[in-house]
C-alpha positions in Angstrom: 18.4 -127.5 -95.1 19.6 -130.8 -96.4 21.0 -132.8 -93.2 21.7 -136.0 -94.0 20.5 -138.6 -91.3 20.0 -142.1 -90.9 16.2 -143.3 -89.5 15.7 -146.9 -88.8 12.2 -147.8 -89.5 10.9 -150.3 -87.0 7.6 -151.2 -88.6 6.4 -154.3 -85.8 3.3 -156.5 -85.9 -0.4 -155.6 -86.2 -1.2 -152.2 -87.1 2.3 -150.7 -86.7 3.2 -151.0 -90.3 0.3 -149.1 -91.3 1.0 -146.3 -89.1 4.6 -146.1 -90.1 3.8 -146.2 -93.5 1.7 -142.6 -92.9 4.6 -141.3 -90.2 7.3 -142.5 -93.5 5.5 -140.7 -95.6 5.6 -137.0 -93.9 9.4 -137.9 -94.0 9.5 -138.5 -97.8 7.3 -135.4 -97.8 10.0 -133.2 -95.7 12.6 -134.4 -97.5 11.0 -133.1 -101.2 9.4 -129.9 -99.4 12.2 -129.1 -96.9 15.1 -130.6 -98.4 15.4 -132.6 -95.3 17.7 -135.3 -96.0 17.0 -138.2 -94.0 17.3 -142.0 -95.3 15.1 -144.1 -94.0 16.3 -147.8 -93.9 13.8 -150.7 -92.6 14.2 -153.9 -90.8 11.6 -156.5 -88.7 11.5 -156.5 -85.4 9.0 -158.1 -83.1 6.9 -161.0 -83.5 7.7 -160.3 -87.3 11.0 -161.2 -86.5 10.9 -164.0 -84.7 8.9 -165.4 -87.9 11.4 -164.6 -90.4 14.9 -165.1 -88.2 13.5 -167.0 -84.8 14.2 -163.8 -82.8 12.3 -161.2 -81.8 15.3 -158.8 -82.1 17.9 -160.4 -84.8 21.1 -159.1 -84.8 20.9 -156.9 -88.3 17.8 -155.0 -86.7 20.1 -154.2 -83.5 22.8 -153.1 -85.7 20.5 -151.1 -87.8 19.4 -149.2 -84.9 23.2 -148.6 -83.4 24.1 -146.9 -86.4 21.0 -144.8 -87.1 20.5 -141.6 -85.7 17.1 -142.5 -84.7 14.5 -145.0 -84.8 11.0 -145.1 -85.8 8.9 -148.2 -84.0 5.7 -149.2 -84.4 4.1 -151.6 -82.2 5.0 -155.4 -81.5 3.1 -158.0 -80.4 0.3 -160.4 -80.7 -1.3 -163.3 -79.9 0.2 -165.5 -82.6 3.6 -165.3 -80.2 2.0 -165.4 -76.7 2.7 -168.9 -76.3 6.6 -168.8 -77.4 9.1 -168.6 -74.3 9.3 -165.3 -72.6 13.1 -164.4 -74.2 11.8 -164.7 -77.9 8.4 -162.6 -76.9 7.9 -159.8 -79.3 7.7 -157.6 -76.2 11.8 -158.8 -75.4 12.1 -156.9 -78.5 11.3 -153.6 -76.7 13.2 -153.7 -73.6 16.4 -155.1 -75.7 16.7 -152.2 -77.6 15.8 -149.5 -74.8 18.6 -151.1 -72.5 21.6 -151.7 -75.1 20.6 -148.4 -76.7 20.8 -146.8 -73.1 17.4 -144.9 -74.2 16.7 -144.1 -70.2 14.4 -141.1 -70.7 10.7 -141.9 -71.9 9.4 -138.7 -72.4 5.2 -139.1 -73.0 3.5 -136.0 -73.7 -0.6 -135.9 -73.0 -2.3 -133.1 -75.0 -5.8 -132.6 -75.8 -6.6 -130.8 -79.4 -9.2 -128.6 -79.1 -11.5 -130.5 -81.6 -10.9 -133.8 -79.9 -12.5 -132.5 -76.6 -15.6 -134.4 -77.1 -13.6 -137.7 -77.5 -12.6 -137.6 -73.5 -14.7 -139.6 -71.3 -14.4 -136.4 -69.0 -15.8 -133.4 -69.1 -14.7 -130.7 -71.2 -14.2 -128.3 -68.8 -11.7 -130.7 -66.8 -9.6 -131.7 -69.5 -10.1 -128.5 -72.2 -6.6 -126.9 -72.5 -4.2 -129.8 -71.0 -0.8 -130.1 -71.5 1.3 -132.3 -69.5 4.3 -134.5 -70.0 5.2 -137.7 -68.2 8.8 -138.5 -68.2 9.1 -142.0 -67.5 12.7 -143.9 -66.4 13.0 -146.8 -68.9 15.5 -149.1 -68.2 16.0 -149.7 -64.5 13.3 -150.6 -62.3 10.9 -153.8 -61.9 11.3 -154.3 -65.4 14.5 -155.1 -65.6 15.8 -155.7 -61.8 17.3 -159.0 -60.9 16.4 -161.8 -59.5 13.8 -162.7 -61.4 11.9 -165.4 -62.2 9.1 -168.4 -60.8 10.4 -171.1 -59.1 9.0 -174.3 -57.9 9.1 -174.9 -53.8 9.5 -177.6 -51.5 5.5 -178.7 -51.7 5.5 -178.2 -55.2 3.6 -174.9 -55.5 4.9 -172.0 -57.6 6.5 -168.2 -56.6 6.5 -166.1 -59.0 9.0 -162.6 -58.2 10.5 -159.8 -59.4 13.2 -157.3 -58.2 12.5 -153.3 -58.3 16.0 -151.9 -57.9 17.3 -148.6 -58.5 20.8 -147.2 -58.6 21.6 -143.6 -57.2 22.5 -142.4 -60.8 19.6 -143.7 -62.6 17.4 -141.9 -60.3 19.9 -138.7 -61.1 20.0 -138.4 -64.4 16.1 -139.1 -65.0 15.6 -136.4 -62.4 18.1 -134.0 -64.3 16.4 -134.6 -67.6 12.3 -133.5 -65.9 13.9 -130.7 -64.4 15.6 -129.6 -67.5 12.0 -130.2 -69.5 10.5 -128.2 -66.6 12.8 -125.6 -67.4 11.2 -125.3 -70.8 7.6 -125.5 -69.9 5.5 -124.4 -66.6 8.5 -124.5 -64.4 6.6 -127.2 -62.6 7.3 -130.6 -61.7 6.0 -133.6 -59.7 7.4 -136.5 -58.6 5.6 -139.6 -58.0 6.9 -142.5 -56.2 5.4 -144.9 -53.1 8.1 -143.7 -50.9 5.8 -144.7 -47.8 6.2 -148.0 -48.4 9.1 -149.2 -50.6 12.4 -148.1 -50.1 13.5 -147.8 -53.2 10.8 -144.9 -53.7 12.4 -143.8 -50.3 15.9 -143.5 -52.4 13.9 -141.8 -55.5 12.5 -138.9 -53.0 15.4 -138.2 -51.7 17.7 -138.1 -54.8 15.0 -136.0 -56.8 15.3 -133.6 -53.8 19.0 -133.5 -53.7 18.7 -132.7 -58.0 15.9 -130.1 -57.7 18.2 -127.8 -55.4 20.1 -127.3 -58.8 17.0 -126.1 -60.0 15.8 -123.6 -57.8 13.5 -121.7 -60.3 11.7 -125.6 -60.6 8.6 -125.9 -57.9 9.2 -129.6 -57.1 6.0 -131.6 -55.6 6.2 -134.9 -54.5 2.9 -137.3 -54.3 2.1 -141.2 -53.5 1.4 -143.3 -57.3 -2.3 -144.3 -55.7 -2.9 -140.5 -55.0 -1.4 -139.4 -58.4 -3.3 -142.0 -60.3 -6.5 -140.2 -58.8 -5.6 -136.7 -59.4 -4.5 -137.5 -63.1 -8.3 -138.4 -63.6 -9.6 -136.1 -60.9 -7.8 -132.6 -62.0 -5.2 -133.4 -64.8 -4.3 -129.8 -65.3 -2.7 -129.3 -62.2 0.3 -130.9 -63.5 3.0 -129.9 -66.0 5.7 -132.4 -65.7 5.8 -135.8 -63.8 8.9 -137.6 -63.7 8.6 -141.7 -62.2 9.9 -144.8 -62.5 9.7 -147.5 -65.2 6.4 -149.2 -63.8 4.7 -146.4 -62.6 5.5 -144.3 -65.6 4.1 -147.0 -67.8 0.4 -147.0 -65.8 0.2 -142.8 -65.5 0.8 -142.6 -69.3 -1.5 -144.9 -70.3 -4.3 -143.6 -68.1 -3.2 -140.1 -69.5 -3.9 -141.6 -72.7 -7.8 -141.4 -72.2 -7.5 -138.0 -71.1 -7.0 -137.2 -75.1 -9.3 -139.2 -76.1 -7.9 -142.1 -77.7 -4.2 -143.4 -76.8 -3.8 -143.7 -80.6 -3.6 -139.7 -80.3 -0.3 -139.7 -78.3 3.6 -140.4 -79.2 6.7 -141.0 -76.9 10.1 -140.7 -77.4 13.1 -142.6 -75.4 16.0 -140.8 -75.6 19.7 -141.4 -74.9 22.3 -138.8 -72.9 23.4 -137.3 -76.3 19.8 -137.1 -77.5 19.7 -139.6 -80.2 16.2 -141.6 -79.4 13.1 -144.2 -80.3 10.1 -142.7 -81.1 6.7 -145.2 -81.2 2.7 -144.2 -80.4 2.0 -145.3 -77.2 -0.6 -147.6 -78.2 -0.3 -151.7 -78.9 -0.4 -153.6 -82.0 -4.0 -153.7 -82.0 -4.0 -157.4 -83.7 -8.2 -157.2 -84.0 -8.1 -154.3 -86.4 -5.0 -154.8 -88.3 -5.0 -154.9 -92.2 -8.4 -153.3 -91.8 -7.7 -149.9 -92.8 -8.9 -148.3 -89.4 -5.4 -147.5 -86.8 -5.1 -144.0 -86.1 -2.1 -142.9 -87.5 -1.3 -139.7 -85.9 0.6 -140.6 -83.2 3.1 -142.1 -85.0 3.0 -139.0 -87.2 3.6 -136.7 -83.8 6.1 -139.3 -82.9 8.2 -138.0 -86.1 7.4 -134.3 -85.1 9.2 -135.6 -81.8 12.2 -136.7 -83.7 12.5 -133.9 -85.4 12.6 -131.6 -82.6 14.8 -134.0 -80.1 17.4 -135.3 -82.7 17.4 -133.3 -85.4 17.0 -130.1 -83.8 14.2 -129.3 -86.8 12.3 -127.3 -84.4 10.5 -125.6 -87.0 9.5 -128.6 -89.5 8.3 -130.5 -86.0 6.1 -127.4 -85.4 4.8 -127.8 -89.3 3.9 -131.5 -88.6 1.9 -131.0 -85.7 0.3 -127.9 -87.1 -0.8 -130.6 -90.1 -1.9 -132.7 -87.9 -4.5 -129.9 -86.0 -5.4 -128.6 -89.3 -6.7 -132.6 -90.3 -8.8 -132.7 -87.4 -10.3 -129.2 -87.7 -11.2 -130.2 -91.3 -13.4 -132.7 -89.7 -11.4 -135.9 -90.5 -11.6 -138.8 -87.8 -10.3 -142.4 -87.1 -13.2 -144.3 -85.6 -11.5 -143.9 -82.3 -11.4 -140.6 -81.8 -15.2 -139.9 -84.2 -18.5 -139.1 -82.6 -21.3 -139.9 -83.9 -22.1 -136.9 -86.3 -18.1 -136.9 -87.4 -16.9 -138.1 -90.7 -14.8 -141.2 -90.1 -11.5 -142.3 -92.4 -9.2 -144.8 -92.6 -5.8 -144.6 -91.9 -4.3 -144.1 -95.4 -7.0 -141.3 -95.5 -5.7 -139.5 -92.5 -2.4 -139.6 -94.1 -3.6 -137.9 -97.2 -5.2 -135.2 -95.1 -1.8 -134.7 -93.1 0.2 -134.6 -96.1 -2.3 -132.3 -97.8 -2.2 -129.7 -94.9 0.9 -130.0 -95.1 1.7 -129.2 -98.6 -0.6 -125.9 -97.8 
């Protein structure tokens, strides 16, 4: 197979490099078994970072991540840094590289393993069997919209405020790429905005309208963020793909998250036009249980499978990882976050071996 790739590994605060160790490791395991190819090159970034070069981003990591094909994160963040000035935050870090990397397509898939079923908090028979994706816009919105800021007024009392702001083709092209996902899946899509009260949701209706006549064989639905937060608890499975907006995307997945029953279970990937993309578990830096042996590292192990199918165009060595991955669980190994009480649990090291071992099989 051997095609040669560059993969910038990412590692963060907390628990991320323990999870990226495991994820590196089904790469070095590719590469011997598969003939692979990919060189993985590492750099800090994050709160790490800031410690060693007084920026949570230093220019070496950004280059790194500008040449590489893609990038392997793990989590930043913590409370050793809360107190630094919001522009050398570990979290900077983040939206730094999503917006010069122009990675504007989150793409957060939420699916339940059969053996994880008793993890949910819900009931099996609402959540047995789901499979949605959430494709979140990443780099416009409230999170990046200007003014911003907290000023001081006249009777010296503070404002705090932020813009949400969207251009006509950032609305476009994230509506292109969840109709083009659709396209692959359920043929389904819903959009989910608060177009009966902000007009920039107003602008998001219409322009996802306007894109889905391109996609006739698409059903495009359309519902409120307070209504879809419900339904994503209430009935999950009614949905196949949801495309939204920066902030909004960043609440649905989360919450979808507990649907699978343990965010330390699902991956992301933010992608560029030309596919080349970020991949990071959806889940924090966990600062209370770092160096403790105890993350869940599978999904930052999915995440890989992600890369592999989005820039590698490995289809079939992405389908081998997360085949490894359901074999692990069925053989009864568990994190503590996703173990009941009569499961076996292991460390995070351990659920590495028991990937890698499936996947030698």
């Amino acid at each position: 197979m051997s095609k040669q790739g560059l993969v910038a590994i990412l590692p963060g605060d907390g628990i991320g490099p323990e999870v990226v160790a495991q994820a590196v490791r089904v790469i070095e395991s590719l590469n011997q078994q598969a003939g692979l190819g990919l060189v993985c090159e590492a750099a800090p970034v994050g709160g790490a970072a800031y410690d060693l070069h007084g920026h949570p981003l230093p220019p070496a990591t950004l280059e790194l991540a500008r040449r590489a094909d893609a990038i392997l994160l793990g989590a930043v963040g913590g409370p050793a840094w809360e107190a630094l000035p919001r522009e050398h935050r570990p979290e900077r870090a983040l939206l730094s590289l999503r917006s010069e990397l122009n990675l504007f397509a989150n793409l957060r898939p939420a699916i339940l393993f059969p053996e994880l079923v008793g993890a949910s908090t819900l009931k099996p028979e609402v959540v047995s069997g789901l499979n949605l994706m959430i494709v979140r816009e990443l780099t416009g919105g409230i999170y990046f919209g200007q003014p911003r800021g907290i000023r001081i007024e006249a009777d010296g009392t503070r404002t705090g405020f932020n813009t949400m702001v969207y251009h006509e083709s950032e609305i476009r092209r994230i509506a292109e790429s969840a109709f083009q996902i659709a396209r692959l899946r359920d043929r389904r899509l819903c959009s989910v905005e608060k177009a009966n009260v902000l007009e920039v949701s107003e602008l998001w209706r219409e322009i996802v309208i306007e894109v889905g006549r391109q996609y006739p064989d698409v059903q495009l639905s359309h519902m409120y963020i307070d209504n879809a937060s419900m339904q994503l608890i209430k009935a999950p499975k009614q949905f196949d793909v949801i495309v939204t907006s920066n902030l909004f995307g960043d609440i649905l997945s989360d919450a979808a998250s507990m649907l699978t029953g343990s965010i330390g279970m699902l991956p992301s990937a933010s992608l560029d036009a030309a596919g080349k993309g970020m991949y990071e578990p959806v889940h924090g830096s966990a600062p209370d249980i770092a160096g403790g042996d105890m993350a869940n590292p599978l999904a930052t192990i999915l995440s890989v499978a992600m890369m592999l199918r989005s820039t590698f165009g490995q289809g079939g060595l992405a389908d081998r990882v997360e085949q490894a991955v359901r074999m692990a669980l069925a053989e009864g190994y568990r994190t503590r976050d996703i173990a009941g009480s009569q499961d076996r649990v292991v460390g995070t090291a351990a659920m590495g071996d028991a990937v890698l071992a499936a996947l030698a099989r």
